[in-house]
C-alpha positions as CSV (number, residue, x, y, z in Angstrom):
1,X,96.5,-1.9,-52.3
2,X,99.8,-3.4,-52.8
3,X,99.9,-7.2,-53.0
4,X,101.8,-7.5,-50.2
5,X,99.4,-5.9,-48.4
6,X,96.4,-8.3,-50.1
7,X,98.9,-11.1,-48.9
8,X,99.0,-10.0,-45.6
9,X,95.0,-9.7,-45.2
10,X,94.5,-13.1,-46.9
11,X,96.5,-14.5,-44.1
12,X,95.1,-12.4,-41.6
13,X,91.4,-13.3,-43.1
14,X,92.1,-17.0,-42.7
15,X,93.1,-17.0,-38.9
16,X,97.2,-17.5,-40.1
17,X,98.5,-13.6,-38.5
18,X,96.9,-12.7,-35.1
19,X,95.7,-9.3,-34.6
20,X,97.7,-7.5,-33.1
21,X,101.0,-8.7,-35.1
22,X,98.8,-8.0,-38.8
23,X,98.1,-4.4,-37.4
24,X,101.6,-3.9,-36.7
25,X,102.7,-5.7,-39.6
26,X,100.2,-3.5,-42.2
27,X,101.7,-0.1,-40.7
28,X,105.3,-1.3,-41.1
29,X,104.4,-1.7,-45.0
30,X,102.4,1.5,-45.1
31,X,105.3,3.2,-43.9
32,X,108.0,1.3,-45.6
33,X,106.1,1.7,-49.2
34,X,104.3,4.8,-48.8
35,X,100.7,5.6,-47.8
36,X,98.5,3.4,-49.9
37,X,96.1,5.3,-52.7
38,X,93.1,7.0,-51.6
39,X,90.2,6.6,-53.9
40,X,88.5,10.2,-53.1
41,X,85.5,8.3,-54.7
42,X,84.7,6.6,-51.4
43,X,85.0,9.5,-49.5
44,X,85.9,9.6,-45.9
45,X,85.3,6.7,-43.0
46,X,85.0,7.6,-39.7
47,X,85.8,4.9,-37.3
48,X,85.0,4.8,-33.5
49,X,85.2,3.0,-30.6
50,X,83.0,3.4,-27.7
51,X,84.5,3.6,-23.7
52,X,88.4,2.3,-23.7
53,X,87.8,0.0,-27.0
54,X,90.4,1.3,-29.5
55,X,91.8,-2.5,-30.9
56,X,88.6,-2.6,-33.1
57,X,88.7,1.1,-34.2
58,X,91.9,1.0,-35.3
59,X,91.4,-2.5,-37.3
60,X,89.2,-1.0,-38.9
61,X,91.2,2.3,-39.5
62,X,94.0,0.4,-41.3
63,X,91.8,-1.6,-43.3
64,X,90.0,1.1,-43.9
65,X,92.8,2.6,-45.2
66,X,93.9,-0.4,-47.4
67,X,91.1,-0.5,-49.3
68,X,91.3,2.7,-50.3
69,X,89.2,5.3,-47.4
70,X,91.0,8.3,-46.1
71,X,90.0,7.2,-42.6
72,X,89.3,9.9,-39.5
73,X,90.0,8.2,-35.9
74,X,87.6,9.6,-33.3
75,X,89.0,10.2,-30.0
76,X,88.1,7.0,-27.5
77,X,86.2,9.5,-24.9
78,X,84.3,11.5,-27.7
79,X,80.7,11.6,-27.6
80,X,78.1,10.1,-29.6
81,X,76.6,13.6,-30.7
82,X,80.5,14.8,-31.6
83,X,81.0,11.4,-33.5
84,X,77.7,12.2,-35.7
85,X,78.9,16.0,-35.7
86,X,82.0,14.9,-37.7
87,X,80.0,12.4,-39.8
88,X,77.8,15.8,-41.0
89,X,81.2,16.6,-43.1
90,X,79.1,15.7,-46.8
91,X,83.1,13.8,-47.9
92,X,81.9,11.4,-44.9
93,X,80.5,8.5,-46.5
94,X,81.6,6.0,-43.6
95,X,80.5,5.5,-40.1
96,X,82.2,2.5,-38.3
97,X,81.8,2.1,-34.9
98,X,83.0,-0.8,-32.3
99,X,82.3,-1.9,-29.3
100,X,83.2,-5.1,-26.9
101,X,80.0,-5.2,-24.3
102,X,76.4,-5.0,-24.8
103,X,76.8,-2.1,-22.7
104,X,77.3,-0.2,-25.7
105,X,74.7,-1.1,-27.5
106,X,72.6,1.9,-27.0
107,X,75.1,4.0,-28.3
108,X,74.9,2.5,-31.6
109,X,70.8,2.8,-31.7
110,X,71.8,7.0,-30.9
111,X,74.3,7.0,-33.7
112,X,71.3,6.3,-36.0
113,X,69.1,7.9,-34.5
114,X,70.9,11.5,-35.2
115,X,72.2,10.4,-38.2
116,X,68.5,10.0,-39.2
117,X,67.8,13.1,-37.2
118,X,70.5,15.5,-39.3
119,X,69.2,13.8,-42.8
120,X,72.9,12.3,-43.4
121,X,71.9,8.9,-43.2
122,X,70.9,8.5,-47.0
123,X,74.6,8.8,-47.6
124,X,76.9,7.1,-44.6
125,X,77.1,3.6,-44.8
126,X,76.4,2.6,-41.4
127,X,78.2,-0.2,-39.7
128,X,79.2,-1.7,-36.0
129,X,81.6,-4.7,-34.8
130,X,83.0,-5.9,-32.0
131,X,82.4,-8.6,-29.7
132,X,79.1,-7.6,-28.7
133,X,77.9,-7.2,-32.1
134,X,76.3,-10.1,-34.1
135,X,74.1,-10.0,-37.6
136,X,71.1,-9.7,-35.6
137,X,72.3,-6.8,-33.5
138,X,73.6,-4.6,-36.4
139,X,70.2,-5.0,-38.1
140,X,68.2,-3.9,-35.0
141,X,70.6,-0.5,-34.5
142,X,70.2,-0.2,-38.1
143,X,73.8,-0.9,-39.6
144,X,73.7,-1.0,-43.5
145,X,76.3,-3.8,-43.6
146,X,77.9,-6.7,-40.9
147,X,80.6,-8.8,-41.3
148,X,81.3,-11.4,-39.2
149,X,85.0,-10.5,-39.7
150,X,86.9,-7.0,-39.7
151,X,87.7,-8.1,-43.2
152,X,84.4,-9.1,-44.5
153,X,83.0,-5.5,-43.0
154,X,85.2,-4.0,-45.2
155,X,84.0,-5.4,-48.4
156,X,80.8,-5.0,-47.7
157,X,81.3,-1.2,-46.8
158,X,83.3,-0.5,-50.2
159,X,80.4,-2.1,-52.3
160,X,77.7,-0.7,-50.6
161,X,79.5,3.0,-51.1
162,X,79.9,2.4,-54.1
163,X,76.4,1.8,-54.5
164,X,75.3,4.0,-53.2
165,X,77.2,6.7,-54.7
166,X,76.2,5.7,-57.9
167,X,72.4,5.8,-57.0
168,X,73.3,9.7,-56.0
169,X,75.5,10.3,-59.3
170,X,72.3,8.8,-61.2
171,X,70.0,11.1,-59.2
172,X,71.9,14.5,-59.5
173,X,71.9,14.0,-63.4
């Protein structure tokens, strides 16, 4: 990441660039600079948002990005099952998914669920956001990480893949 970039999420982080303005803003640089470095040892993120919630999906997405993912945006009206069908690619490492109402929340408690089901959840690092989402909630539908910010998800995503990989590397050895 560039540090104009890590410039632009501090002030983003800190409540000094509103959302909408810091997405727009991080694209403009991506473009203007070039696509920022993927580290192919954090493999892929897929990031989702459930009914007509794409602002969340695609914060995610560019932060995502920033921090080094090669990010896959799921199609707003895709199901759950084709959601956890892309996740069964093994490069998937990430699944993020977002939602504004508590509506959702059974959606995310599916997610899992397959994920458990198809034996992949050893590897994804689960997490969920969004209005509707609080510590409590992400822990009940299983989430390996919350953040209470966008930001703070993303940290806590790229340490825990991390960590995770390297538990694998250790174990294939």
């Amino acid at each position: 990441m560039n540090s104009e970039m890590q410039e632009l999420i501090d002030r983003f982080r800190t409540g000094r660039v509103p959302m909408l303005q810091f997405m727009k803003s991080m694209i403009e640089i991506k473009e203007r600079t070039g696509v920022p470095s993927i580290e192919p040892e954090l493999g892929k993120a897929v990031v989702a948002g459930r009914a007509r919630h794409t602002e969340g999906r695609d914060l995610m997405s560019i932060l995502l990005g920033a921090y080094g993912f090669e990010t896959v945006i799921v199609d707003r009206d895709s199901s759950i099952e084709d959601i956890i069908e892309i996740c069964n690619d093994p490069d998937v490492s990430v699944l993020c998914m977002s939602i504004q109402t508590t509506y959702d929340i059974p959606d995310l408690h599916l997610a899992n669920r397959l994920m458990v089901e198809d034996g992949i959840s050893e590897r994804i690092v689960y997490n969920a956001g969004g209005v509707a989402v609080s510590e409590e909630v992400a822990k009940d539908v299983g989430c390996d990480v919350y953040g209470s910010t966008a930001v703070d998800s993303v940290e806590s995503i790229k340490t825990e893949v991390l960590r995770k990989r390297r538990i694998q590397y250790r174990y294939l050895k």
